[in-house]
N, C-alpha and C positions, 0 to 999 in steps of 0.2 A: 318144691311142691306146686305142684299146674293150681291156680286159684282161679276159681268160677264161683263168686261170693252168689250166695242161696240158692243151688243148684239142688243141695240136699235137704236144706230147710231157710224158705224161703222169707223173708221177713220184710215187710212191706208198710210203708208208711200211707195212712191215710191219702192223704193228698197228691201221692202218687200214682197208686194203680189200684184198681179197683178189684173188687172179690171173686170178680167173675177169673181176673189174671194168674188170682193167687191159687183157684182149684187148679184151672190149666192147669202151672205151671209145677203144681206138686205132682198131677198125676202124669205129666212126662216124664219128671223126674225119678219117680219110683219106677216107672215101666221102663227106664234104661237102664233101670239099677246102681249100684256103685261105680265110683270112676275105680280104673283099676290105676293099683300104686305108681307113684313116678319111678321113672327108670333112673337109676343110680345115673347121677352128671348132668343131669336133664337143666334147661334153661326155662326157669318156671316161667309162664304166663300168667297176666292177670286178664279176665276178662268181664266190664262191667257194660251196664246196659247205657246206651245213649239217647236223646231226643234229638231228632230231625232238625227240631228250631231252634238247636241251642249249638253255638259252632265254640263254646267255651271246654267242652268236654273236662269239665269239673268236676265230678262229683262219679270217683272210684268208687264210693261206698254204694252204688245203686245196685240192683240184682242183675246178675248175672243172665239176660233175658231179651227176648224181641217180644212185643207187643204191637199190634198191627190194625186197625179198624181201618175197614175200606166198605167199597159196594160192587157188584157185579159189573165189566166192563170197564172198569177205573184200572190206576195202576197207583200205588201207595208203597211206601217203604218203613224201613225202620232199620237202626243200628246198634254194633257196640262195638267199644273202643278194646281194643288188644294191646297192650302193653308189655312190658319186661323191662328190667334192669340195664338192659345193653340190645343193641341196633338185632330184629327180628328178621332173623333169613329164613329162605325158604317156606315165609306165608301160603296157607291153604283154607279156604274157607268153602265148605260142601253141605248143598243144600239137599235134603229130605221130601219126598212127597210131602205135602199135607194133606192129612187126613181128618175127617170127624166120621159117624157113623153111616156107614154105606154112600159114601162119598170122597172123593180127593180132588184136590189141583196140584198135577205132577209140577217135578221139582224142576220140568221144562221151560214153567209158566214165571220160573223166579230169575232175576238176573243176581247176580251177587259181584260185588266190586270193591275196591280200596280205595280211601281217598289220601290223596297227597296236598301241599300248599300248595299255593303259587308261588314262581320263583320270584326272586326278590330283585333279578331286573324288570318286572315292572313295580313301578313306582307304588309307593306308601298310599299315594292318593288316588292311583287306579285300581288297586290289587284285593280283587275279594278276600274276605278275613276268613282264618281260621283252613280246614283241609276242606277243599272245596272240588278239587279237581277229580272224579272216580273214574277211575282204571280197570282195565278188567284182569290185569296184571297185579299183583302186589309190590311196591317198592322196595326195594333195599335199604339197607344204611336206615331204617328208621325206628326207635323204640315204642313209638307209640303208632298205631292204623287202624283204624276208623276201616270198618267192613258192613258198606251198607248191602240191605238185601230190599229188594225189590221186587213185588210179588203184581202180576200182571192180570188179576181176577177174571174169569172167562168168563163171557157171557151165560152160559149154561149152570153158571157152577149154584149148588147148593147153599142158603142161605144158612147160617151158624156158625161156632166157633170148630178152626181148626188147629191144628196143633204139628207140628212138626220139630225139627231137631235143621241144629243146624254146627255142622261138627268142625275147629277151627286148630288147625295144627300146623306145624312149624319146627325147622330144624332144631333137634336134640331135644325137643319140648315134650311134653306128654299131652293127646290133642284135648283139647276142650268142647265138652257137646254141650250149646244152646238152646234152652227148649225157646221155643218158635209158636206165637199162636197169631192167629186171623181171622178179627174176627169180621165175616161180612153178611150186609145187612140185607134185606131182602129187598132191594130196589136196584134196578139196574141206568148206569150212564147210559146216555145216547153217545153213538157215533160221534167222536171231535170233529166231523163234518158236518155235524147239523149244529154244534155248539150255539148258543145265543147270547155267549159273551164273546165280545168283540177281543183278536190276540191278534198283533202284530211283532212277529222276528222277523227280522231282514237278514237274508243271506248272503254272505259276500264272497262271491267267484274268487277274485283276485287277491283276499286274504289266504284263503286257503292256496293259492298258486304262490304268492308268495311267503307264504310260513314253509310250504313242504319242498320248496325249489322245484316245483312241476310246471312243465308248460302248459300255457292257457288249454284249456280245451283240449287233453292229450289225455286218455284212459287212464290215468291217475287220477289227474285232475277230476276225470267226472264220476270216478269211483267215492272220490271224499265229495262232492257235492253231492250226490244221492246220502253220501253218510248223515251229512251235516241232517237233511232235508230229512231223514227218517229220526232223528231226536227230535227234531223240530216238532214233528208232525203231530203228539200226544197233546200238544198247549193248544190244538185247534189254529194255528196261526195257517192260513191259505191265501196268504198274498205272494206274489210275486213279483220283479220288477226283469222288463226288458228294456235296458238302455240301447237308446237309438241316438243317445248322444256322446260321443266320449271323454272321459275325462270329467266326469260330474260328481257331485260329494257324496254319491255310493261309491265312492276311489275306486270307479271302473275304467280301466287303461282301456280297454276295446269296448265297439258297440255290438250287442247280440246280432244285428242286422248287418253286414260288412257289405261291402259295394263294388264290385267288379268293373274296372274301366273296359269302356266298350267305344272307342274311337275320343270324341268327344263327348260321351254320354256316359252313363254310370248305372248299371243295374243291381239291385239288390240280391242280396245269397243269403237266404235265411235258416242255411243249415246250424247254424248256432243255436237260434231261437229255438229253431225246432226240438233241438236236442235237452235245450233245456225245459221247455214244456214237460217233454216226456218223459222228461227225468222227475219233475213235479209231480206230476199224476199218478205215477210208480212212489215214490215214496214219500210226498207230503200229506196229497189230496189232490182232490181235484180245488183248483184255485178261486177262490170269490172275489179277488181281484188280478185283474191282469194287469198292471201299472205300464203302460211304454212313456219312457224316461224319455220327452221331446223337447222339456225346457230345462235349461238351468240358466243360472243367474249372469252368465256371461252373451245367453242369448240376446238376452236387451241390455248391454252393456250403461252401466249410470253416465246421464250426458255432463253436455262440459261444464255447466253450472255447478254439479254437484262435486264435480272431480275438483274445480276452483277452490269451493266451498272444502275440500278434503286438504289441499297442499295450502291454504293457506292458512288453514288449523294446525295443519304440519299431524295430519290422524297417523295412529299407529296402528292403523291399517292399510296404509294409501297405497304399499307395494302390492297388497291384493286387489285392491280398486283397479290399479293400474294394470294388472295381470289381466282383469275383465275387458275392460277395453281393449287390448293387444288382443286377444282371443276373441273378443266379439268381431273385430271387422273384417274379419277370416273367411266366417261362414259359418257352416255348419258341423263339431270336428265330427266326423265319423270315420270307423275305420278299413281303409281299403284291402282289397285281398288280392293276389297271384295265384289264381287261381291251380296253375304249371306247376309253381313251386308251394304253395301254400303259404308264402312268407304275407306278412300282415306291415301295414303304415298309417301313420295318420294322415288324413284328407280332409277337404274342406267342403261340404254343399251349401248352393244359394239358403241364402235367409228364408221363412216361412212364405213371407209378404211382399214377394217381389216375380213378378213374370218369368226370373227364370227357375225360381222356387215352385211353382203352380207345375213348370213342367216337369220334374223331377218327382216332388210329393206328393201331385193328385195322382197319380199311377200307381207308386207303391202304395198309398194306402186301400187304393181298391183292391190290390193285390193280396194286403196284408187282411183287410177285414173277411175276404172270402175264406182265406186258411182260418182265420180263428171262428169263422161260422160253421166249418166242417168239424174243429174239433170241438164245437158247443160249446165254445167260449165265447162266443160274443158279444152275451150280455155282461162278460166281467172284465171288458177291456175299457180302460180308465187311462187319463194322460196324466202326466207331470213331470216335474215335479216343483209346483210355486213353494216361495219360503216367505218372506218377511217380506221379498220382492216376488213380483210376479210378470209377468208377458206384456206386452202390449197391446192393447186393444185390435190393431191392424193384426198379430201374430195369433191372438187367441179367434179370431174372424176366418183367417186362413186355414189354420186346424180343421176348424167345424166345418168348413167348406171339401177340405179334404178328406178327412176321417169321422165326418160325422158328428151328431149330435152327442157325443162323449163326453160326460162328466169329468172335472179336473178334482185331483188331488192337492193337497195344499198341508205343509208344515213349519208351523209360524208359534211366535209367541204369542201371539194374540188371534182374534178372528172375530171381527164384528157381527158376522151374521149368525155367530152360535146361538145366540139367546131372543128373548122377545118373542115376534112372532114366526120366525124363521120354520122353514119347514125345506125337505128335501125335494127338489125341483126347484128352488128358489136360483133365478140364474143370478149369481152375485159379482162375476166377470162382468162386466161393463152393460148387463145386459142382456149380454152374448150367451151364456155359457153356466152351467152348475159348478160348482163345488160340489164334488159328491162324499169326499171322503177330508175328517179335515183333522190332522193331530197339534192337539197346542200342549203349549209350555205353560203357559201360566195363567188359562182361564178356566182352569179346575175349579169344581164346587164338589163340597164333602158334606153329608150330613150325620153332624158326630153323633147324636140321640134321638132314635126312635121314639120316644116320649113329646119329642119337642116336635115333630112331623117328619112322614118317611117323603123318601123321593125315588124312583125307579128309573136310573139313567138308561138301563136297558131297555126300557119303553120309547128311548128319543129317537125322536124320524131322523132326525139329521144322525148321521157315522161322524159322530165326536170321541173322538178317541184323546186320553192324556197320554203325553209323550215325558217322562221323566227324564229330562240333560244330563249329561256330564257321566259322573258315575254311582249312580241313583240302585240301578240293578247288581252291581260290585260292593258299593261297602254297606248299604243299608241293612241291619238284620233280618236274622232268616223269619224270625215274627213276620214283620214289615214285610217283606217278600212275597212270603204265603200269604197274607190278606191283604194285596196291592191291587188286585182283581175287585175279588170284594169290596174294597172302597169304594171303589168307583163305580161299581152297578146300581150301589147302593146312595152314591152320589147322582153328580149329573150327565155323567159320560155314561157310554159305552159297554167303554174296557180301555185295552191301551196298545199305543201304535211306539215302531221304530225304535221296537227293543232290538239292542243288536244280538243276533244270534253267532256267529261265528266271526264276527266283527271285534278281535279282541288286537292290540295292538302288534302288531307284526313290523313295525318299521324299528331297527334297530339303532344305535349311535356304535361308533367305535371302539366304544366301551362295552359293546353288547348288550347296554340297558335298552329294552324296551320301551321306545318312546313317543311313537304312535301309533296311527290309523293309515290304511293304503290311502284311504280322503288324504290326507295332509300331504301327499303326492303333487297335488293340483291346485295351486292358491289361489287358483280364478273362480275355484268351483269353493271357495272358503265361506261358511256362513254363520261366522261369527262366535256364537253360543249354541248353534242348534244342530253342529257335527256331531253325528252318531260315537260316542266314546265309551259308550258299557257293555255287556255283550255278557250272554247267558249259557255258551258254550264255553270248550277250550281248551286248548292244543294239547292233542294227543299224543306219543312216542309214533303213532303213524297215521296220524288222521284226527279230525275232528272226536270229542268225548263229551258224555254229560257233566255235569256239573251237581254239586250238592244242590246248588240256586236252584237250578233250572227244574229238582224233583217235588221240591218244597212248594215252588211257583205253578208247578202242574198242578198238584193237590188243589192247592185252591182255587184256581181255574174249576177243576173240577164240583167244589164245592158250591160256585157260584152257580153252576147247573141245577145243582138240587135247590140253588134259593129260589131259582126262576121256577125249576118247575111247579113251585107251590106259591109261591109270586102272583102266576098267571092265574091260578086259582080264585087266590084272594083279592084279587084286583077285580075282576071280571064279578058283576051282582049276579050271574046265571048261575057261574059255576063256582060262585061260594056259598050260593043258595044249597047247590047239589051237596057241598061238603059237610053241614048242617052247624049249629052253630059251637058246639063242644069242638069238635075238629080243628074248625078256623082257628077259635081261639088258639087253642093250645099249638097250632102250629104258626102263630103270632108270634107266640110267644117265646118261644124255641129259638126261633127269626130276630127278634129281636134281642133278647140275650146274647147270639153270636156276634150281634152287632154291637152290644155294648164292649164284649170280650175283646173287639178286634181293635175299638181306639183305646182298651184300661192297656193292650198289650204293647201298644207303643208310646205308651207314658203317658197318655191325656190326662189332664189332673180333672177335678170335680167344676172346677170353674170352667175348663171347655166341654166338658160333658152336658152342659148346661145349655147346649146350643141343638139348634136343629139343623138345617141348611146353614152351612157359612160362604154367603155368597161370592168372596172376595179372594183371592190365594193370598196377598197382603194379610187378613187379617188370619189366615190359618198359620203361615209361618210365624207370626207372630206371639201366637197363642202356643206354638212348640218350643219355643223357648226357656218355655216356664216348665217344661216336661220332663222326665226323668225315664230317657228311653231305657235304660239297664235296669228300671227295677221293675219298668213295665214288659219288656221281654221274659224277666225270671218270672214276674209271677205267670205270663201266659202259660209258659213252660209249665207250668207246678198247677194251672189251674184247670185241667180234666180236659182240656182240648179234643184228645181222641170221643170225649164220651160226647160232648157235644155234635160233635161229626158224627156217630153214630143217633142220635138223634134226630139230626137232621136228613141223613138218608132214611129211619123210619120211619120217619114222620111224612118227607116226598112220598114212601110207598103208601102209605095211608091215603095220601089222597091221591095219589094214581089210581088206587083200587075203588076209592070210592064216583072216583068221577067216570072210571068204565063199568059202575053200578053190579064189582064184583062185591 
């Protein structure tokens, strides 16, 4: 017998779904009528409802149901897990308009997909938990699949609940129809082009060329790099990087700029670059930063002092020290092209900061600044990439002489000039030069209660972005995930930089375990602790795919827009004047509640709840130790999250209406 527990009569625990889910879902249920009897042999199904945030898929007894809260212009999901007694062939999962009265969002607007694990060559310690990986295919061979739907809200659509069906069958089974509701609220996202939380993915060309065995730059290859770049594109992430250097710890084998020998001289061909621009602006956005990759850490290779200081510690790092040096006194790698043949090598150009460097890079950069002035980018081209080491004063002198007064990017553990009185234009280069963009490791500030004082990191002039190491965006729960944005706005950052996007480990052992980065290709370009190792995408049967991470992580992305917009309200004495003073309050209030919800859901106990700003990242890992992330994920789970988020988008439209004094 096909089971779809309270399809017919629905029974609904307080704490889990609200009143409003429980009409829905009876009156879809009676207006499909009876399931009809299973057919004599049939392999029953069971199908219970699942949470987003919860990758435990525990709890069979839940109803048989989607539940949905979103807003106009977002995109939001929900799931449930399918089951049976023995491996589930021939999965189908078919979605329904939704409808409410004299209104629909066709069943065009939903994506619907299966999620699988990760395989278990990569490792315990890199390997997202639980089925993370969604398909648009169904797997085989599996008794249990997680079928998330993903509803894509259209700008135009009508504010209220809707309701749809969403019918799930499978060989020899009898299908199962889900009633499906959505509810959205009457305020609509901005464009993830105008977002005002800071999101950095990095996209990696040469994972993707070497996961799929495609040639660099060959119409597979830039068919999966538009793929990657159109999942990317809903987190508002519009950075991009053009490595002009090759071989650097974005494990890029080639430079986007290649070089054409022309007697003893060398000319740039920047049909790469170009390609990849436009392959951005087609399907990420248009870019807010154009990154050109001119330094890496083997540019100013460490001198002999320190190389001494390295071998007679006997470091166990000195074969990558040593790697640096060997590759610094080179030149510059980039890589050359044959134009005839098209084959590609690696090359060497003079240093930045030497007469025969001046002749070489003051040409291409006048060259290069006029194409990105035609394509109106020029205000979003930016150099780097400093880490923990940076350029030399003589090298970052040459740049600005060459390419102009350009701000540097910088990814480091630390960063002196975040705090105090720092402010953006500060040249913090010798001098010389901005830091305009800067992601660190470990000078995050959090502020765990509103009660104790707020802070609005997205008010900071300076572009301080948290970069979380290692594998931070892989094992950390989907709680944790979903409000890792909101921490930090609500903190002293940004948002956050050097999330890897399809940067998932692609190098294999002979054993076929997955066991790194294309980075770990290059040990000159090695930086220690601060190589990109998590990634938010991942490998498809023929291409880049979403991730459960990566839907969870948009959500709240998205949420962090509705803080702001009501943020800038109550921040601003003009226009909290306009909102009067009932309004403010209660959308204080509203605001701060989700902020308490987001550190009870990752186990803050009562003694760090006590804290306002914790200025130190020292003293905040310290204070998680005492925490109990598993009981603070279930209760988030169990603690009305959707209704929140519906609050919080009715309460933005509240004061959007009030402040255009509809």
């Amino acid at each position: 017998m096909t089971q779809c527990v309270g399809t017919a009569a629905v029974e609904v625990r307080r704490d889990r779904l609200m009143a409003w889910v429980c009409v829905a879902m009876l009156i879809v249920a009676a207006l499909m009528g009876p399931l009809a009897p299973p057919a004599a042999g049939a392999t029953p199904l069971k199908v219970y409802a699942g949470d987003i945030n919860d990758q435990t898929e525990a709890d069979p007894d839940s109803p048989c149901e989607i539940a949905i809260t979103g807003a106009r212009n977002g995109r939001f999901s929900g799931k449930v897990i399918v089951t049976a007694t023995q491996a589930i062939e021939g999965l189908k999962a078919t979605m329904s308009d939704l409808k409410q009265d004299g209104a629909a969002i066709p069943a065009s607007a939903v994506t619907v997909r299966y999620a699988v694990a990760w395989e278990e060559a990569v490792g315990s310690w890199h390997r997202p938990v639980g089925r993370d990986i969604l398909l648009s295919a169904p797997p085989e061979g599996q008794a249990t699949i997680p079928v998330w739907v993903t509803v894509s809200v259209p700008t135009e659509a009508k504010a209220g609940t809707y309701t749809a069906q969403l019918t799930v069958a499978a060989a020899g089974a009898d299908p199962v129809r889900v009633p499906v509701t959505l509810r959205v609220q009457d305020w609509t996202l901005p464009d993830p082009q105008k977002y005002a939380t800071w999101i950095e993915l990095v996209q990696s060309p040469d994972t993707l060329a070497t996961e799929y065995d495609v040639p660099l730059w060959s119409e597979k290859h830039w068919a999966m790099i538009a793929r990657s770049m159109r999942l990317m594109s809903p987190t508002s992430s519009r950075t991009v990087y053009i490595p002009l250097v090759a071989e650097t710890n974005m494990g890029n084998s080639e430079t986007m700029v290649r070089w054409i020998a022309k007697g003893d001289k060398a000319e740039p061909d920047f049909s790469v670059m170009d390609r990849y621009l436009d392959t951005a602006a087609e399907n990420l956005g248009t870019p807010k930063q154009v990154i050109f990759y001119v330094w890496e850490v083997f540019v100013t290779p460490p001198d002999e002092s320190f190389m001494k200081q390295q071998r007679d510690n006997k470091s166990y790092e000195l074969d990558k020290f040593e790697a640096r040096v060997a590759e610094g006194r080179k030149g510059v790698p980039v890589t050359m092209v044959d134009p005839a043949s098209g084959k590609t090598s690696k090359g060497f150009l003079p240093h930045y900061d030497t007469e025969a460097g001046k002749a070489v890079w003051g040409p291409f950069w006048r060259e290069l600044r006029q194409r990105m002035a035609k394509r109106g980018l020029e205000g979003a081209m930016m150099l780097g990439v400093m880490s923990d080491w940076r350029p030399s004063e003589s090298q970052v002198k040459a740049l600005k002489e060459y390419a102009g007064d350009l701000p540097w990017t910088s990814a480091s553990h630390h960063a002196r000039w975040l705090f105090g009185t720092s402010k953006f234009g500060d040249r913090q280069l010798y001098g010389v030069a901005t830091v305009g963009y800067t992601a660190v490791a470990l000078d995050h500030q959090y502020t765990m209660n509103p009660a104790h004082g707020r802070t609005y990191g997205w008010q900071k002039d300076i572009l301080h972005a948290q970069y979380w190491r290692f594998q931070y965006f892989n094992t950390k729960s989907m709680v944790t995930i979903r409000g890792e944005a909101e921490a930090n706005i609500t903190g002293n950052q940004r948002g956050l930089a050097r999330i890897g996007a399809d940067f998932w480990f692609t190098i294999k052992d002979k054993r076929g375990r997955r066991v790194g980065t294309v980075t770990d290709r290059y040990p000159h370009s090695y930086w220690h602790s601060m190589n990109i190792t998590g990634w938010l995408l991942a490998p498809g049967p023929d291409g880049p795919v979403g991730t459960a991470r990566l839907e969870t992580f948009t959500e709240g992305v998205q949420e962090c827009e509705a803080r702001i917009a009501i943020e800038r309200a109550l921040t601003n004495e003009k226009l909290r004047g306009k909102l009067g003073s009932e309004l403010a309050e209660k959308a204080q209030k509203i605001l701060d509640e989700r902020h308490v919800a987001l550190w009870k859901g990752r186990g803050a106990d009562e003694a760090a709840m006590g804290n306002g700003l914790v200025p130190a990242y020292r003293d905040l890992i310290a204070m998680q130790k005492a925490w109990d992330a598993k009981a603070g994920n279930a209760w988030f789970v169990a603690s009305g999250w959707q209704d929140r988020n519906a609050q919080l988008f009715a309460v933005a439209a509240e004061v959007e209406t009030r402040l255009a004094g509809r």
